[in-house]
PyMOL Python script that loads the backbone (N, CA, C, O; Angstrom):
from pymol import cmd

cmd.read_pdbstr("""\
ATOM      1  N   UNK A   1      15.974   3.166 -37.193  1.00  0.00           N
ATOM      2  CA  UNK A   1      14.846   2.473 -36.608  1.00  0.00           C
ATOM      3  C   UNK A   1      13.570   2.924 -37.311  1.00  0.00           C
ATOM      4  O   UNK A   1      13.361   4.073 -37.703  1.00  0.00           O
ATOM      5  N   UNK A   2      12.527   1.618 -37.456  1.00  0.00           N
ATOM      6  CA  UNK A   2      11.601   2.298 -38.130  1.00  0.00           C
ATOM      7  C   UNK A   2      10.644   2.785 -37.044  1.00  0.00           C
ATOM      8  O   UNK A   2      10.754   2.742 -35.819  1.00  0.00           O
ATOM      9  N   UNK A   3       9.524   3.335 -37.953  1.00  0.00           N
ATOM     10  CA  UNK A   3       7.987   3.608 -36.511  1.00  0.00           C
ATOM     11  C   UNK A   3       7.330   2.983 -36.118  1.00  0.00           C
ATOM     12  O   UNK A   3       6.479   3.151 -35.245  1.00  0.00           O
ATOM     13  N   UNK A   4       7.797   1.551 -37.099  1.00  0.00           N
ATOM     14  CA  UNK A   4       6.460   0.293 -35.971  1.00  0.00           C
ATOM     15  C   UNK A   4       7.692  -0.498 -35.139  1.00  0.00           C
ATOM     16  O   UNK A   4       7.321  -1.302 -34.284  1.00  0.00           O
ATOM     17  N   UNK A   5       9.187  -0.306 -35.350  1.00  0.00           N
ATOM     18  CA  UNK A   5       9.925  -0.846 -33.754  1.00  0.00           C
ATOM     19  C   UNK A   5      10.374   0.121 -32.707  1.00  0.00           C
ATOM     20  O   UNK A   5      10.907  -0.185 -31.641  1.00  0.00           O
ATOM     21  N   UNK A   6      10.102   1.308 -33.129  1.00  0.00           N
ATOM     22  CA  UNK A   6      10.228   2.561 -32.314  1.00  0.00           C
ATOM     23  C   UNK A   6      10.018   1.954 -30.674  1.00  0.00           C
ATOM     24  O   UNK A   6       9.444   0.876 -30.830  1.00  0.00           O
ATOM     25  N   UNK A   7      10.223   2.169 -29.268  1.00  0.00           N
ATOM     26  CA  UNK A   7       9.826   1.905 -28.267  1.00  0.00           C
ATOM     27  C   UNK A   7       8.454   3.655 -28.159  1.00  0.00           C
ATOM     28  O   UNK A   7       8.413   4.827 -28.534  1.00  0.00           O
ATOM     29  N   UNK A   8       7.672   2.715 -27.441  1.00  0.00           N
ATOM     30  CA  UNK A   8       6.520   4.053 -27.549  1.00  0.00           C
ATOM     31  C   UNK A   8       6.794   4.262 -25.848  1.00  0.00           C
ATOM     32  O   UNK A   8       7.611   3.825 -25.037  1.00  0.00           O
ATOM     33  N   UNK A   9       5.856   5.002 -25.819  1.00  0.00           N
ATOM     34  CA  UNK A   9       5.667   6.168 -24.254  1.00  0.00           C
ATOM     35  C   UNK A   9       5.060   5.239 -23.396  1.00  0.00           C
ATOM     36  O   UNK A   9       5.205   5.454 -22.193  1.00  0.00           O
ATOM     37  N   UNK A  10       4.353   4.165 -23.772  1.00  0.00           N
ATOM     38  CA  UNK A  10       3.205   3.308 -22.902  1.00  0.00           C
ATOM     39  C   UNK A  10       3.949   2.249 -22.480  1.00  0.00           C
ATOM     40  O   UNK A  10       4.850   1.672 -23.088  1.00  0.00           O
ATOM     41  N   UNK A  11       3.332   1.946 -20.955  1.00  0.00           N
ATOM     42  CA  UNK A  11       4.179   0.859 -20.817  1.00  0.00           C
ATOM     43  C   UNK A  11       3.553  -0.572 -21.126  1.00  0.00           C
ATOM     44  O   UNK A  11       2.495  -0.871 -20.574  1.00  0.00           O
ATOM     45  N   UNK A  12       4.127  -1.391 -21.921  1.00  0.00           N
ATOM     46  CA  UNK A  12       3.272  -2.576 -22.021  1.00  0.00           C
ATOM     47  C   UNK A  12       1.915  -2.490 -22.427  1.00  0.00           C
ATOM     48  O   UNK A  12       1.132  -3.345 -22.011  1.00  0.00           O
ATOM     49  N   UNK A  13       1.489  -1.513 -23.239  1.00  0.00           N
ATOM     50  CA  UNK A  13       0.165  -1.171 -23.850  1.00  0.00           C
ATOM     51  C   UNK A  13      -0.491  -0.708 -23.335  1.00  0.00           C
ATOM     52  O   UNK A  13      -1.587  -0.510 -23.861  1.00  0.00           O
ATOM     53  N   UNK A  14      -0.269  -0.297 -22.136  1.00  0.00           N
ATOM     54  CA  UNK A  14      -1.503   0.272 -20.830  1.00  0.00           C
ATOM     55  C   UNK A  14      -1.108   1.226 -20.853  1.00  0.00           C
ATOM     56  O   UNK A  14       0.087   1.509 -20.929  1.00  0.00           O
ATOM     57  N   UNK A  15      -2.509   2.365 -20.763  1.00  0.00           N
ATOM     58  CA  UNK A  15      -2.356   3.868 -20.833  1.00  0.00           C
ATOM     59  C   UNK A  15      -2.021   4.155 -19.582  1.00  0.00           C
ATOM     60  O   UNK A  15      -2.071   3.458 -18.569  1.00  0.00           O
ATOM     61  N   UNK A  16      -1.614   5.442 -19.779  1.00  0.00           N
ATOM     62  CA  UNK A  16      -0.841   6.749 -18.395  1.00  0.00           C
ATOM     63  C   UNK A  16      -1.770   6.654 -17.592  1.00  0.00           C
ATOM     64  O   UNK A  16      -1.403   6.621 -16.417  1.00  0.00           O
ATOM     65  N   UNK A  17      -3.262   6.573 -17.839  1.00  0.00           N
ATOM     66  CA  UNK A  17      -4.243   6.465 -17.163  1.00  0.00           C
ATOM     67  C   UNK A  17      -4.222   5.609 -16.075  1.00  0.00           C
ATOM     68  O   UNK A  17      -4.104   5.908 -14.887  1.00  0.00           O
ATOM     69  N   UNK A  18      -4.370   4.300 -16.684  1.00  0.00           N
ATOM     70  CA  UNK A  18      -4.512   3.183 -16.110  1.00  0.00           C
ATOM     71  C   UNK A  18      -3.111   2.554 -15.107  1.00  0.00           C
ATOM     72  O   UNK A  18      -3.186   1.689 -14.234  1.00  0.00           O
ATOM     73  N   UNK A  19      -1.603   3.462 -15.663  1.00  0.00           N
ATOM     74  CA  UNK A  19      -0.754   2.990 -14.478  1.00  0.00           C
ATOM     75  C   UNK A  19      -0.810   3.748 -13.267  1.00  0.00           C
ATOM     76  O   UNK A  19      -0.538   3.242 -12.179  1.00  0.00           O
ATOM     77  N   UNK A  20      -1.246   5.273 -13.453  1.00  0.00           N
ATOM     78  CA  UNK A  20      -1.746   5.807 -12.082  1.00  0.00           C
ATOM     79  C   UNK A  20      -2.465   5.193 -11.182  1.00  0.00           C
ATOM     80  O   UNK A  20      -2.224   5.223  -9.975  1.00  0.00           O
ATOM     81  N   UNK A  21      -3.529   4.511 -11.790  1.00  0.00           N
ATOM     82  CA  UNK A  21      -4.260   4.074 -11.051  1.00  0.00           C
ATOM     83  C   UNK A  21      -3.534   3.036 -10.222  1.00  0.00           C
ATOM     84  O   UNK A  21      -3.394   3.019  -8.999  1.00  0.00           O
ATOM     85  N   UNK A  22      -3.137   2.248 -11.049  1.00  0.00           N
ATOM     86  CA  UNK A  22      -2.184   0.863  -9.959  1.00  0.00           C
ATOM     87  C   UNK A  22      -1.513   1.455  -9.326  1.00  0.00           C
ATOM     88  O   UNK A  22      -1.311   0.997  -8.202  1.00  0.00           O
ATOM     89  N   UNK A  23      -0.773   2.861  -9.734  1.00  0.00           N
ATOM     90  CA  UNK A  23       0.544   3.411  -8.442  1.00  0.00           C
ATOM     91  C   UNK A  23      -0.164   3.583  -6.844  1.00  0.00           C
ATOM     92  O   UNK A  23       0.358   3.333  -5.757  1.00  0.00           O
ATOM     93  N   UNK A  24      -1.989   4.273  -7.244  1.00  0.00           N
ATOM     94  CA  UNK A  24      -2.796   4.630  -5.965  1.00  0.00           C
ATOM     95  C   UNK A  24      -3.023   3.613  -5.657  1.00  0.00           C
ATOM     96  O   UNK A  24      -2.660   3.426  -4.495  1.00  0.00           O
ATOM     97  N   UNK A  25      -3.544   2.629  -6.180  1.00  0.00           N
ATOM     98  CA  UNK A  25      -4.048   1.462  -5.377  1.00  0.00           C
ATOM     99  C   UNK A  25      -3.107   0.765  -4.753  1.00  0.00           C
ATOM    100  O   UNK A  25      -3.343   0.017  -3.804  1.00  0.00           O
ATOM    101  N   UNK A  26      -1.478   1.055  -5.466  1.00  0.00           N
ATOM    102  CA  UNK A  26      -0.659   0.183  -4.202  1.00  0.00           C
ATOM    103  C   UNK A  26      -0.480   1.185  -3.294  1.00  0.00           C
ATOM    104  O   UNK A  26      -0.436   0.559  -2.235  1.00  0.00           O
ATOM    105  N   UNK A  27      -0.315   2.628  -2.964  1.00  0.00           N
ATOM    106  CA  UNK A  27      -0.113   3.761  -2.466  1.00  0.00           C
ATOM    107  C   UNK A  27      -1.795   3.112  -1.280  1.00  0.00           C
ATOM    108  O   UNK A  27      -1.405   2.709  -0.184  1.00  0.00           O
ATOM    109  N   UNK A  28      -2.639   3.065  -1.378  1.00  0.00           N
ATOM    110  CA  UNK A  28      -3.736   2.728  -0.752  1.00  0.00           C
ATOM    111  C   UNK A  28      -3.491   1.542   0.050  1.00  0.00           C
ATOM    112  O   UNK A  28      -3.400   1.486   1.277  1.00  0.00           O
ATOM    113  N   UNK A  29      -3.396   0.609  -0.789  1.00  0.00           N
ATOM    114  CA  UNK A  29      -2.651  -0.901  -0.122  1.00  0.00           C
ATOM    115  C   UNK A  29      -1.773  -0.890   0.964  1.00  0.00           C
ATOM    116  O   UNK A  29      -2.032  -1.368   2.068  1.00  0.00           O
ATOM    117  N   UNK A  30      -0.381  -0.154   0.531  1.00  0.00           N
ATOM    118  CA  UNK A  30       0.433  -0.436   1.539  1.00  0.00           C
ATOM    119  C   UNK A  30       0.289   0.844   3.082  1.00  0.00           C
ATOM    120  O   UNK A  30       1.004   0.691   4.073  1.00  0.00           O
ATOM    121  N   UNK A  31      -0.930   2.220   2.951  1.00  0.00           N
ATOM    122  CA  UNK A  31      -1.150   2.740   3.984  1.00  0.00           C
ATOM    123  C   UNK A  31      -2.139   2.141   4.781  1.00  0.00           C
ATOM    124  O   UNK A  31      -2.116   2.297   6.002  1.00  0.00           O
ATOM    125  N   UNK A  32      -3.300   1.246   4.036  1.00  0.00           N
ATOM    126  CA  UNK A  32      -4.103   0.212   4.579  1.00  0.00           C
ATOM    127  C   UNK A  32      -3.271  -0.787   5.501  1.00  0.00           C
ATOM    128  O   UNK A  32      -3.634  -0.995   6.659  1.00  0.00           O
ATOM    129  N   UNK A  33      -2.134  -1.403   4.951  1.00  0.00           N
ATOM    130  CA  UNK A  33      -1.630  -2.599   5.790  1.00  0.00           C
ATOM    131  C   UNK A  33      -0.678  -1.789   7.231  1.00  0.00           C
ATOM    132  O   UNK A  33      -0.653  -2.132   8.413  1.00  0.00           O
ATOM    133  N   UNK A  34      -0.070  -0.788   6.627  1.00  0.00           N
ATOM    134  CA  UNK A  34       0.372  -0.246   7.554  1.00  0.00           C
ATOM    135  C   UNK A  34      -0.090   0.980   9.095  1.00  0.00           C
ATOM    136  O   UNK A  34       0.435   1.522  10.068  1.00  0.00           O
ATOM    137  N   UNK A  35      -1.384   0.854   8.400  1.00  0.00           N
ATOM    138  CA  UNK A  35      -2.886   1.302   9.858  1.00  0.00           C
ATOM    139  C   UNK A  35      -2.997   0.235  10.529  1.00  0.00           C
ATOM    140  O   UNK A  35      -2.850   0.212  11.751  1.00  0.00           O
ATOM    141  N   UNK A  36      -3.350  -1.085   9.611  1.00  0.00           N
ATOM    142  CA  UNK A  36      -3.684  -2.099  10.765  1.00  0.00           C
ATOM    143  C   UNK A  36      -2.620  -2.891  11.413  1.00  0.00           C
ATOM    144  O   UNK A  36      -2.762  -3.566  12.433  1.00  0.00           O
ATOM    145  N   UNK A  37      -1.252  -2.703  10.535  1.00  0.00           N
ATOM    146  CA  UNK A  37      -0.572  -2.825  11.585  1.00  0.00           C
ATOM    147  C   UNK A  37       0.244  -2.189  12.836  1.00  0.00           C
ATOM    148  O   UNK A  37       1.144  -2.712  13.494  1.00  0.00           O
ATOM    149  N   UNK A  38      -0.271  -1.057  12.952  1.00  0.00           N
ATOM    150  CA  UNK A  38       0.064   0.001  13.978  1.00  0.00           C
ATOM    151  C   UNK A  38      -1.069  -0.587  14.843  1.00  0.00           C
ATOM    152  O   UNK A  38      -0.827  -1.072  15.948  1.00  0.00           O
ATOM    153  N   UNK A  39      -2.582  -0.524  14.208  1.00  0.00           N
ATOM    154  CA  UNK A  39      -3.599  -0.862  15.198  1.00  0.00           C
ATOM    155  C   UNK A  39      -3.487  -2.297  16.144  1.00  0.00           C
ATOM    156  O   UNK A  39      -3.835  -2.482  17.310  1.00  0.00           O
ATOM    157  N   UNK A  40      -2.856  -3.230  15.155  1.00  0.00           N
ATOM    158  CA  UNK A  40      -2.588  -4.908  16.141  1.00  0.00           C
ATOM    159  C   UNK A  40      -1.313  -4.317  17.239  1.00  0.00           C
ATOM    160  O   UNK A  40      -1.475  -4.824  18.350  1.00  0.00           O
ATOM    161  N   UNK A  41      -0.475  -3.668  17.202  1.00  0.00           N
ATOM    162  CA  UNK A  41       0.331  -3.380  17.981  1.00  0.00           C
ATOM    163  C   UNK A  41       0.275  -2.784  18.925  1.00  0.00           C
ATOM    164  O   UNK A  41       1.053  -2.815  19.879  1.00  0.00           O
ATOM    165  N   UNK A  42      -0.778  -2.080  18.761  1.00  0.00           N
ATOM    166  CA  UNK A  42      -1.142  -1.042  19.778  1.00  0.00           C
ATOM    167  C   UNK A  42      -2.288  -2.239  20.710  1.00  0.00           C
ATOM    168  O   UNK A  42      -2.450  -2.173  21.928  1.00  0.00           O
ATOM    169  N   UNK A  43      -2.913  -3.183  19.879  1.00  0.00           N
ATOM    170  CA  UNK A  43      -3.838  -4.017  20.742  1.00  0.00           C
ATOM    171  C   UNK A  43      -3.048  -4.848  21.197  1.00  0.00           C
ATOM    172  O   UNK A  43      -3.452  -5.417  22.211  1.00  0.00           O
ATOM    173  N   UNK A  44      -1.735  -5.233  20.703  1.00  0.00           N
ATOM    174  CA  UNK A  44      -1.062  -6.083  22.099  1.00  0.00           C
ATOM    175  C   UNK A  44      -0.569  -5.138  22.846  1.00  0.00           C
ATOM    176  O   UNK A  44      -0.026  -5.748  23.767  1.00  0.00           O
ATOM    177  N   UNK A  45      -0.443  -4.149  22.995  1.00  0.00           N
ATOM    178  CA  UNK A  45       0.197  -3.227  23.987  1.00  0.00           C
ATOM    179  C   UNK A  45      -0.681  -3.376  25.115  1.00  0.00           C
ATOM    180  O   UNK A  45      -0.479  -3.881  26.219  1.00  0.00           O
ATOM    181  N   UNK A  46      -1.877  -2.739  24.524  1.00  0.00           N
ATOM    182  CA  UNK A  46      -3.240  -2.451  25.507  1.00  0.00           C
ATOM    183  C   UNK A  46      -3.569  -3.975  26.117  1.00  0.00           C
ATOM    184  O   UNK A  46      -4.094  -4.081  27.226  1.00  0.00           O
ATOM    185  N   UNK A  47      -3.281  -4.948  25.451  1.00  0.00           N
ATOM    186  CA  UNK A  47      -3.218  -6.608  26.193  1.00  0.00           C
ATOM    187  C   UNK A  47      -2.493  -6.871  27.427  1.00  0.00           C
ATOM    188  O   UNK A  47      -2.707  -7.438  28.499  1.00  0.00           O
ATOM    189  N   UNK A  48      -1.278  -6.052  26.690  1.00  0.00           N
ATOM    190  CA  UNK A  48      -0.366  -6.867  28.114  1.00  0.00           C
ATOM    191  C   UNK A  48       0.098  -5.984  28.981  1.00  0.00           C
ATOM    192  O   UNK A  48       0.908  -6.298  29.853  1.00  0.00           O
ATOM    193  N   UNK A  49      -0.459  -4.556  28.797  1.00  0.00           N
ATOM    194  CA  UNK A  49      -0.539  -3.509  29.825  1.00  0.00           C
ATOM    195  C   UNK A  49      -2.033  -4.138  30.607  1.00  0.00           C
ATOM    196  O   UNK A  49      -1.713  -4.376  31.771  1.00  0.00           O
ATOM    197  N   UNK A  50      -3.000  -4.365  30.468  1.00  0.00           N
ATOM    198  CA  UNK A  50      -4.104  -4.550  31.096  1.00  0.00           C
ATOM    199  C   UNK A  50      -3.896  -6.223  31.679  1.00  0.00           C
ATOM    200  O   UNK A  50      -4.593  -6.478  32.661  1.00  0.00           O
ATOM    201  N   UNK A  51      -3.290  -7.006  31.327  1.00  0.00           N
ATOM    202  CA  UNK A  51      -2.664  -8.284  31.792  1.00  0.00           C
ATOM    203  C   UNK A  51      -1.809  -7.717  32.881  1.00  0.00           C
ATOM    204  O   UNK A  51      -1.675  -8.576  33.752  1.00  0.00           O
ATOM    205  N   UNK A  52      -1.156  -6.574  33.187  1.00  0.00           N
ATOM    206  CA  UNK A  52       0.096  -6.089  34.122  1.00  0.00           C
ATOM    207  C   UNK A  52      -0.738  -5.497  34.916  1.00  0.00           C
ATOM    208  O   UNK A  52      -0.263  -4.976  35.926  1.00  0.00           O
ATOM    209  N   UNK A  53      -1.974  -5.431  34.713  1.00  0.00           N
ATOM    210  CA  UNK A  53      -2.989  -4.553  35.836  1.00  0.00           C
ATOM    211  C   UNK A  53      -3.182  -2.899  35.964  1.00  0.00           C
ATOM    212  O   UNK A  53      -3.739  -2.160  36.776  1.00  0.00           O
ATOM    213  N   UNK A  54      -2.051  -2.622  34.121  1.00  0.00           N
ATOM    214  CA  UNK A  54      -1.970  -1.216  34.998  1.00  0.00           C
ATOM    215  C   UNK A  54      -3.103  -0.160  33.574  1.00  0.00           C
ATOM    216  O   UNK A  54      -2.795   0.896  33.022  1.00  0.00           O
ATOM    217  N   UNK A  55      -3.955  -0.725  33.453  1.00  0.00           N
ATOM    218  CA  UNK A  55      -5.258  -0.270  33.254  1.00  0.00           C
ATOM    219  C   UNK A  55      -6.734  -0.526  33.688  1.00  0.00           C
ATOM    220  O   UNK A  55      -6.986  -1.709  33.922  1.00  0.00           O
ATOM    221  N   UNK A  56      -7.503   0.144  33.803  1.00  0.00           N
ATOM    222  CA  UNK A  56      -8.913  -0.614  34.882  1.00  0.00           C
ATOM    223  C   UNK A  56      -9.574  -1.737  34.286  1.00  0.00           C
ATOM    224  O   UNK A  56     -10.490  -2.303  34.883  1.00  0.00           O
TER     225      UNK A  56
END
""", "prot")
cmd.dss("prot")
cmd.show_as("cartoon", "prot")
cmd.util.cbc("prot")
cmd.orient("prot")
């Protein structure tokens, strides 16, 4: 094999740099979606507990 078909270290031309970054931002993404969806769940809870009367 020569050195210009060699497979290199980068993926798809984008530096080490720049795929960290996408790993955090989906790492960010999916703890973002998964807060607010604890938080909607918890607001139908608090809905239909306070619909059942048994909060003031």
């Amino acid at each position: 094999m020569s050195k210009d078909t060699a497979p290199s270290n980068r993926t798809e031309g984008r530096s080490r740099g720049n795929v960290w970054v996408r790993r955090l931002g989906w790492l960010i993404l999916i703890w973002s979606l998964s807060v607010a969806a604890l938080g909607a769940a918890a607001l139908l809870f608090r809905l239909l507990m306070k619909s059942a009367g048994m909060t003031p």
